[in-house]
C-alpha positions in Angstrom: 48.6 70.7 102.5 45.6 69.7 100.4 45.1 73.2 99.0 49.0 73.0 97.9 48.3 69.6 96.2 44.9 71.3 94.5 47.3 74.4 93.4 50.1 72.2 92.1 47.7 70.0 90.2 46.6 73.2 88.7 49.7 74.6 87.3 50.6 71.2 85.9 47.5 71.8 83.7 49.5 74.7 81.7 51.5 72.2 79.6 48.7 70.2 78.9 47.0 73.2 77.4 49.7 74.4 75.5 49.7 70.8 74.3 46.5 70.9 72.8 46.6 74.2 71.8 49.7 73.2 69.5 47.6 70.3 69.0 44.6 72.2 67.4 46.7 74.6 65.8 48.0 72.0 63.6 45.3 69.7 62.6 43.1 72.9 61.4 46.2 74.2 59.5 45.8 70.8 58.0 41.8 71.0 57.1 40.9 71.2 54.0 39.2 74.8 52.7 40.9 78.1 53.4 38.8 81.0 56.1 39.5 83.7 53.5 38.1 82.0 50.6 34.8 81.0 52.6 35.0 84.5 54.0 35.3 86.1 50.2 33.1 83.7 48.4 30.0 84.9 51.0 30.5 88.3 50.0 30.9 88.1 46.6 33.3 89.1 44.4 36.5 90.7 45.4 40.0 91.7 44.0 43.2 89.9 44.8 44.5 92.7 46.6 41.8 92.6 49.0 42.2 88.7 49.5 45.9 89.3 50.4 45.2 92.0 52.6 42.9 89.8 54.8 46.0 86.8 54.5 47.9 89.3 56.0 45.6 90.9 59.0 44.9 87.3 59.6 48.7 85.9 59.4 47.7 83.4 56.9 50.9 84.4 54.3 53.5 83.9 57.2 55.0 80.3 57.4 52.8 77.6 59.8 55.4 77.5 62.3 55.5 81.7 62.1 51.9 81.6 63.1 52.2 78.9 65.5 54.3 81.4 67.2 52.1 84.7 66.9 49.6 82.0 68.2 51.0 80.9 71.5 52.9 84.1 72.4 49.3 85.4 72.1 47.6 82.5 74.0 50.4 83.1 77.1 49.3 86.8 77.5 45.7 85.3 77.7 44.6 86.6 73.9 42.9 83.4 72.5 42.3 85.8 68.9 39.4 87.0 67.7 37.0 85.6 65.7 37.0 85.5 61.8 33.8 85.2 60.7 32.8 87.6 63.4 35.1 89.8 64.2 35.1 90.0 68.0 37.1 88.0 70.7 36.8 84.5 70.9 36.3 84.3 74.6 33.9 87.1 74.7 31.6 84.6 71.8 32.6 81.7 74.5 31.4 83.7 77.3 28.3 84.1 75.8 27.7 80.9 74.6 29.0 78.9 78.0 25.9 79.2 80.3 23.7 77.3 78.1 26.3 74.7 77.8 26.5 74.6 80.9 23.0 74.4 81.7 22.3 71.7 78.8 25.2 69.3 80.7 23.8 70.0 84.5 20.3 69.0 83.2 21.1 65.9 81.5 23.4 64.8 84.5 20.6 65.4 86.9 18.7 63.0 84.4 21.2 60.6 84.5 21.7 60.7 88.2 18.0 60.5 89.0 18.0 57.5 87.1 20.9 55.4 87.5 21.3 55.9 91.0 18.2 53.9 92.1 18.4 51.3 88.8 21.7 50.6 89.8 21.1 49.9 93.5 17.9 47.8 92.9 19.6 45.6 90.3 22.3 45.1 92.7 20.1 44.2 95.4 18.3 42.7 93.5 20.5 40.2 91.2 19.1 38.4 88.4 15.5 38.9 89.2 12.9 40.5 86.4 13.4 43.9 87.2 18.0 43.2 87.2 17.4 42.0 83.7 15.1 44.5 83.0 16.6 47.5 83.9 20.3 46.0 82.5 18.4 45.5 79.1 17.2 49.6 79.5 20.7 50.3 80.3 22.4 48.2 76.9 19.5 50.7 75.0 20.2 53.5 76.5 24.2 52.7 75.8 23.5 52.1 72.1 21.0 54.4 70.7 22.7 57.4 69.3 22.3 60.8 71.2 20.8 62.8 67.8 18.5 59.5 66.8 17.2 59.6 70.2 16.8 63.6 70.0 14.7 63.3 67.0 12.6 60.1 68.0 11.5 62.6 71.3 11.1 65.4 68.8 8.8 63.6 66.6 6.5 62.2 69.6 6.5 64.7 71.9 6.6 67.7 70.3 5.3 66.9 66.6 3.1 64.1 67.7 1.6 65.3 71.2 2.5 68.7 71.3 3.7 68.6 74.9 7.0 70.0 75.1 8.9 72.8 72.5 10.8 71.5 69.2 14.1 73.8 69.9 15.5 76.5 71.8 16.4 77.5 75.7 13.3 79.9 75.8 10.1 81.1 74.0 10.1 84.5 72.4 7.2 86.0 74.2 8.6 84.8 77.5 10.7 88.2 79.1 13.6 87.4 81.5 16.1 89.3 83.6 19.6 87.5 83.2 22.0 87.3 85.9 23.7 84.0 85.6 22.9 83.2 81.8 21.5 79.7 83.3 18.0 80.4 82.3 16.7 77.8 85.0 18.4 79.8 87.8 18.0 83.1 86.7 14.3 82.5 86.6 14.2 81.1 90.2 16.2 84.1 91.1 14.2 86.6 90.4 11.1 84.7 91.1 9.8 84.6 87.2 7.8 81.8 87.6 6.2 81.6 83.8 10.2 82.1 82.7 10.8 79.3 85.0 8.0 76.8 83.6 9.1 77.7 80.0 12.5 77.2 80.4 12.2 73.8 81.8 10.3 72.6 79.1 13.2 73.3 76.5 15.5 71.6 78.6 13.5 68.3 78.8 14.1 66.7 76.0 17.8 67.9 75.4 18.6 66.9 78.4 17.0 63.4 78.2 18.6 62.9 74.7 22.2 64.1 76.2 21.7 62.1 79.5 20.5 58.8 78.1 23.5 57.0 77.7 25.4 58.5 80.4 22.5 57.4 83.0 22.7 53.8 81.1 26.8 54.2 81.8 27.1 55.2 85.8 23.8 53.0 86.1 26.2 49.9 84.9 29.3 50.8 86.6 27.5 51.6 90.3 25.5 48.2 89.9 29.2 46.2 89.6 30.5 48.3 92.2 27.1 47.6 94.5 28.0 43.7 93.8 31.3 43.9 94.9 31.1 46.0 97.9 27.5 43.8 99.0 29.9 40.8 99.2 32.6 42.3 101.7 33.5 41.7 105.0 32.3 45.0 106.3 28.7 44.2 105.0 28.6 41.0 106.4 29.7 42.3 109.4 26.6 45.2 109.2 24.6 42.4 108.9 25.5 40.0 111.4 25.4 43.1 114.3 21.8 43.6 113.1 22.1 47.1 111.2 18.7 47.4 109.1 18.8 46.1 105.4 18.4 49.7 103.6 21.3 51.5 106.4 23.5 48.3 105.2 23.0 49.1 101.5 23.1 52.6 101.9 25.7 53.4 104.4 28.3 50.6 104.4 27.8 49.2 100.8 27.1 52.4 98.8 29.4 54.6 100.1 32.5 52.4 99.1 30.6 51.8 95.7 30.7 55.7 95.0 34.4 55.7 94.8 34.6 53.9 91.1 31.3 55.4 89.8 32.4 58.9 90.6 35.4 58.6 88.2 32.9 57.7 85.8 30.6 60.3 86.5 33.9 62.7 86.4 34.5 61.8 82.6 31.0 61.9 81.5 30.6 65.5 83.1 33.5 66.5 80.6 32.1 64.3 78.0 28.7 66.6 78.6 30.1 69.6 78.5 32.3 69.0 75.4 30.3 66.2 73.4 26.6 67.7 72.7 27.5 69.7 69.6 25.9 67.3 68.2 22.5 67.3 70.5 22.7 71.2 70.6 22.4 71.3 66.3 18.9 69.0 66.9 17.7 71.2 69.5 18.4 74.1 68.4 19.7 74.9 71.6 22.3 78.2 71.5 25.0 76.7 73.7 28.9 76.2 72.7 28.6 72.9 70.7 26.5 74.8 67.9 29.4 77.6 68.3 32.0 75.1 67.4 30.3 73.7 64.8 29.6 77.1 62.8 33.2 77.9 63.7 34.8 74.4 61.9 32.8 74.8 58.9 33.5 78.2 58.8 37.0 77.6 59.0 37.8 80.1 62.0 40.9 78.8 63.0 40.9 81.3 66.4 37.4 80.5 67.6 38.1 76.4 67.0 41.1 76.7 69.3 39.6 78.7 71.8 36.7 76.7 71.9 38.8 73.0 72.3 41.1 74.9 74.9 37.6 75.4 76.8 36.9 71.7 76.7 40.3 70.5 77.2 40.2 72.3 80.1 36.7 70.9 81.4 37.6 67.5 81.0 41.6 68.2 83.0 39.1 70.1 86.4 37.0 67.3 85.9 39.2 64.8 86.9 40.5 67.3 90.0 37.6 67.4 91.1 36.7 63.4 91.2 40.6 63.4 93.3 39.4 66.1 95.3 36.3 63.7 96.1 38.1 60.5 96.2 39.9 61.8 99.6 36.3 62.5 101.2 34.9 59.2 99.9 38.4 57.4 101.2 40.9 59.2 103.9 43.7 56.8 103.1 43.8 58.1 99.2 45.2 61.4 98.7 45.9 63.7 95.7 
């Protein structure tokens, strides 16, 4: 039965996509700057007949709705286009690009997790001593300081200033490494590259801690209003009064009824990772799909834009399966 739910939540994700793949379509029809003219005025000068010629391989003389059409008769056959600039699939220049993504968004949730987890149960536990106020003061910083401001303050002071960790990048140049997965960090413990390994961990630091930061100061928030609520219950009290051990009451009885709020938050923020470090990737340097889209937009390659916000779109819609999925382990009596 749940593995029909799962399924039919699945297939009610096609209209969403086609949603915001209509969606997309139309608001970069609507940006200003046309691909051919950014393609034409890179390569110099060219004749008219040539600039129509492109129009037409690309579909850009039909009439919008025309190639709204070629667009999602394509897009239902699973041809998301291929690229203008570069002249090669879309998903094949996703594909590429996806595994550091993905690795940029696992690292800073691991950040964010090793960090909010405990600040949030301590402040619960403990309410309104120093370190509550403390680490809810840490957690209104870590909400408000912009991810790229933070990315260059950690630039300047630990790689400029003390030289610890690289400036940019998922790897140095000298550093040789057998891909299997495209996740460096894996790859590296997979075939037992322990110098790869090291390296690679040392890019991801400060990325990660730039992209993590203010989702760490987020679930840290959300788990310690959670662990207030649940600390005041019934159940707890009844934990208590039978004798159960302080950290079993916290932990087993309080925390695991916390959870089920703080993983719908930690549901968004993985899509929010995966989908909202363009912005973190341009600082770092880091060669993931965020520095893809960006290229892409100013650029004006319509096909590689859409692909690319079909990928997130997507994200964010198995995100939130996945939190259902967890709510019915956290609680039987919810179900999908």
């Amino acid at each position: 039965m749940r593995a029909i739910k799962v399924l039919e939540r699945i297939l009610a994700t096609i209209p969403i996509m086609f949603g915001v793949a209509i969606m997309v379509f139309i608001f970069m029809r609507l940006t200003p700057g046309d691909p051919v003219d950014i393609m034409m005025g890179a390569g110099g000068a060219v004749g008219a007949g040539e600039i129509e010629q492109l129009r037409a391989e690309f579909h850009l003389d039909e009439p919008i709705h025309i190639q709204l059409w070629y667009f999602l008769r394509d897009a239902a056959r699973g041809d998301l286009g291929n690229s203008y600039i570069k002249k090669r699939p879309t998903m094949e220049l996703i594909a590429e690009r996806l595994p550091a993504t993905i690795e940029l968004a696992l690292g800073a949730l691991f950040f964010a997790l090793i960090i909010a987890f405990p600040i949030g149960i301590l402040s619960a536990v403990k309410q309104n001593s120093w370190l509550d106020r403390f680490s809810m003061a840490g957690a209104f910083l870590g909400i408000s300081m912009p991810a790229f401001w933070l990315g260059i303050v950690l630039i300047l002071i630990f790689s400029v200033k003390l030289r610890w960790l690289p400036v940019q990048g998922r790897i140095s140049y000298d550093v040789n490494l057998q891909e299997i997965t495209g996740l460096y960090v894996v790859d590296s413990i997979l075939t037992r590259n322990w110098p790869a390994l090291k390296d690679a961990l040392r890019h991801l630091i400060l990325p990660s801690i730039a992209l993590g930061a203010a989702v760490a100061a987020i679930v840290a928030r959300v788990l310690r209003s959670s662990m207030l609520e649940t600390l005041r219950a019934d159940y707890v009290t009844l934990a208590r009064a039978k004798g159960a051990p302080e950290h079993r009451v916290v932990l087993r009885h309080a925390l695991r009824n916390a959870l089920i709020p703080t993983v719908t938050v930690i549901g968004l923020q993985v899509g929010v990772l995966l989908g909202g470090n363009m912005i973190v990737e341009t600082v770092f340097g880091w060669p993931g799909l965020g520095r893809l889209v960006v290229d892409a937009i100013f650029n004006r390659d319509f096909p590689l834009v859409q692909a690319s916000v079909m990928v997130y779109a997507f994200t964010f819609v198995i995100a939130n399966l996945i939190v259902d999925i967890l709510y019915t382990y956290l609680n039987p009596k919810i179900t999908l």
